[in-house]
C-alpha positions, 0 to 999 in steps of 0.5 A: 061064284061070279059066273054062275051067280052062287051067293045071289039067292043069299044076298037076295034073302038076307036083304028081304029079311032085313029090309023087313025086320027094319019096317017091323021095327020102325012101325012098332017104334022100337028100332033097338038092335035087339028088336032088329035081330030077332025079326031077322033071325026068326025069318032066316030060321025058318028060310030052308034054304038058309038053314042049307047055306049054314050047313055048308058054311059050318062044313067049309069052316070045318075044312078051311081049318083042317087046310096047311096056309097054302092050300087056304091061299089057293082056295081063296084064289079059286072062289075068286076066280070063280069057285063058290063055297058050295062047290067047295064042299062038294068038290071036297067030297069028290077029292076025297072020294077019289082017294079013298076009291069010296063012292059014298061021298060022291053019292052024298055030294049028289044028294046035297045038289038035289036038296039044294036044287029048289032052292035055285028055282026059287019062287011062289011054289017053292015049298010044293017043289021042295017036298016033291023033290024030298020025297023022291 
């Protein structure tokens, strides 16, 4: 999301991990693919955040398939006008929501955005925010 920046705490992470999955990898002098991914999914794995983003893109991919080719169209010009993929989800549950007159799904949606909050507020006392903001 252009605007607000979604996708850059990504970006950010997926970086870090493999800049030092590749010095692990050159200082043990074994620099085979097989090394390097393992180094780097082992450190995405126990990234929370990235675990969330996962859940968000298996949702989105689950939903983009479910879509008739011109609702793909739009959506697609929509993330490059500034939508996101996270927002993407929530509005989903929203839409769908309103249709179904079910606040269930906005509830959800809510939840989702405060589970995701301290991971957009990234920094050394990351895990003591996450789980004061898990236990409210």
């Amino acid at each position: 999301m252009p605007f607000l920046g979604e996708g850059m705490p990504e970006a950010f992470f997926t970086g870090i991990y493999a800049a030092q999955a590749a010095a692990e990898a050159i200082e043990s002098g074994d620099t085979t693919r097989e090394r390097l991914e393992e180094k780097y999914n082992d450190l995405l794995e126990s990234n929370l955040f990235m675990q969330s983003f996962s859940y968000v893109a298996a949702a989105n991919k689950q939903s983009i398939l479910s879509m008739e080719d011109g609702e793909i169209v739009s959506m697609m010009q929509n993330v490059v006008m500034g939508g996101g993929f996270i927002t993407n989800v929530l509005h989903n549950k929203w839409i769908s929501a309103a249709r179904e007159e079910n606040l269930q799904p906005v509830r959800e949606a809510c939840e989702f955005m405060d589970f995701l909050q301290p991971y957009r507020e990234i920094g050394g006392d990351f895990e003591q925010i996450y789980r004061e903001r898990k236990k409210r």
